[in-house]
N, C-alpha and C positions, 0 to 999 in steps of 0.2 A: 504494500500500500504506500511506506515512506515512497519506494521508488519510484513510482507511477506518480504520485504528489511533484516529485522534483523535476521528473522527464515533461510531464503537462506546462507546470507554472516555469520552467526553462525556457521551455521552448514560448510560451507565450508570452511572457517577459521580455526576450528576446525579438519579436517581432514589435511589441505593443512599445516599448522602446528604443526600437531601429532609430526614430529620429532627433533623439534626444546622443546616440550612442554616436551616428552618425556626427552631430555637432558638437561634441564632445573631441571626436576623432580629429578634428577640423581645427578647433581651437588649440589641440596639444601642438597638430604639423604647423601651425597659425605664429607659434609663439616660442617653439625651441628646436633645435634641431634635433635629431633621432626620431627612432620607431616611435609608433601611437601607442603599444604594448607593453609591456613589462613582465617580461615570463623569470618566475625565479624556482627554483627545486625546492621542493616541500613533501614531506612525506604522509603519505593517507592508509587508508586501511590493509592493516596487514600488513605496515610495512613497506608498502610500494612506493616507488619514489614519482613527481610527477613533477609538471610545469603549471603553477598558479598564475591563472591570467589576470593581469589591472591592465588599468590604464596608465602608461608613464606620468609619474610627478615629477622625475628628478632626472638632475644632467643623467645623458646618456653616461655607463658605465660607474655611477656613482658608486657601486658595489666595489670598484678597482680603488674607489680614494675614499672610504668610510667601512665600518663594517657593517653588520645587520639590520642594528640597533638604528631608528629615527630618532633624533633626541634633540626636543626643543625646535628652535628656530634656527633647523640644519640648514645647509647654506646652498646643500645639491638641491635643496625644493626650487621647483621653474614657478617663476609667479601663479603660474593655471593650475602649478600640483599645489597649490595653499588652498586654494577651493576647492579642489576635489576631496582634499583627504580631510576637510573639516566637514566637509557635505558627507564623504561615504560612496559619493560617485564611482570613485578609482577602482570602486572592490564590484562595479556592475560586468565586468566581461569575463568574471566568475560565474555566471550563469551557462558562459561556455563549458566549464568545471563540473558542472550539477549536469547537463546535458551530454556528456560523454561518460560518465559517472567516477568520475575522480570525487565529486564531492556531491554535498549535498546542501539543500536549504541551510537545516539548521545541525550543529555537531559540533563536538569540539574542533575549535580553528586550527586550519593546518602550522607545525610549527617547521624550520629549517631543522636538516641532518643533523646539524651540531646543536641545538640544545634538544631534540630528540634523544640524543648519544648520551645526554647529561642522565637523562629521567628513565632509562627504556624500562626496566619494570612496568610505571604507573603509566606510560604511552604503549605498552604492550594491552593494558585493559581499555583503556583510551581507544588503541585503532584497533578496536573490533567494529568500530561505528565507519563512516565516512565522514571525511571532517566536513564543518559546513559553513558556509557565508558567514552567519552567523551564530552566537550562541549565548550561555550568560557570563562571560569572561569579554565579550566581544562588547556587551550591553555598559558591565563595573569598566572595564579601562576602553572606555570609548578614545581618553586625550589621555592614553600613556605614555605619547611620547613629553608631555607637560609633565607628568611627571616623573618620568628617568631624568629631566633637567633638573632638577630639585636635588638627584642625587648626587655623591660623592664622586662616585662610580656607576655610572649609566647601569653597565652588562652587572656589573657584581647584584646590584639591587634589584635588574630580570632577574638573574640567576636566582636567589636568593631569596626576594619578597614576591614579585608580580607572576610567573612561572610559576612556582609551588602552589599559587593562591587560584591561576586560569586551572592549573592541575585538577584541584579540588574539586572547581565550580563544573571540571567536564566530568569528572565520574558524577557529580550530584545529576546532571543531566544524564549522565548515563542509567543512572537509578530512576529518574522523573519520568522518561521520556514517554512523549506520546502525542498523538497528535493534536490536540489540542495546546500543552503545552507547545507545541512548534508555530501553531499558528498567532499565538501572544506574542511570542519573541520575535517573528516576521514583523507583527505589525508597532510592535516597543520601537522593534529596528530602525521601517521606515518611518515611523514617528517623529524619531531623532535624526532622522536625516533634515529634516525641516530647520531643525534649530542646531 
């Protein structure tokens, strides 16, 4: 049933937003140079490795001059990624994700190899799911990267506070889960995408 939920509202998402994605696409080639995309490897159920689609925020290749971590008022954001990634925009050509079935709606959020590598016990119960768009880790650090600015050390206080804490919140979903909670958090989601 989750599947048929994600293959349906994918695919119809995708069409009922073509012209929003379209102008979107137009404004990133409009305003910086590089791809419209941003594919980064992310691991999902069972372990498999894939490519997370956005929309590019930042200088091409910023992965080669920063590491994982967004923090604050990074300097690789292109003025058009400060609106996307405070809107939520950037994270809609994830529906490509949900429609091939890399992901899903809603699930714990995909995390990178390397702090997977940190945690793989509680990501071993973790990706029994499909990771998804969104979930309630995605909802609490909506502006994480505001606050890894705050910290000492960015990664250490991921590593250490924010990580151990989305951990939590994805087994609680893992224990919650169900279709109606899915469609709360769809709609929390787009809620806040407004503000």
């Amino acid at each position: 049933m989750k599947r048929t939920f994600d293959l349906v509202g994918a695919l119809v998402g995708l069409i009922v937003l073509s012209p929003l994605l379209v102008l979107i696409a137009l404004l990133i080639k409009l305003t910086s140079p590089g791809p419209v995309l941003y594919r980064q490897e992310r691991v999902g159920r069972g372990f498999r490795r894939f490519k997370i689609c956005k929309f590019r925020t930042m200088v091409p290749h910023a992965d080669r001059v920063g590491g994982p971590l967004t923090v604050g008022q990074d300097r690789r954001i292109t003025r058009i990624g400060w609106w996307l990634r405070r809107t939520k925009l950037d994270e809609l050509p994830q529906l490509l994700n949900v429609l091939i079935g890399d992901m899903s709606f809603v699930g714990p959020r995909p995390e990178v190899p390397k702090y997977v590598d940190m945690f793989r016990e509680d990501y071993r119960e973790l990706l029994t799911l499909r990771p998804g768009i969104t979930d309630l880790a995605s909802l609490k650090y909506r502006h994480e990267s505001e606050l890894l600015q705050q910290a000492a050390d960015p990664e250490l206080a991921y590593v250490q506070q924010i990580l151990p804490d989305k951990i939590r919140l994805g087994k609680e979903y893992l224990q919650r889960q169900s279709l109606l909670l899915d469609l709360t958090l769809i709609a929390k989601t787009v809620l806040r995408m407004a503000y």
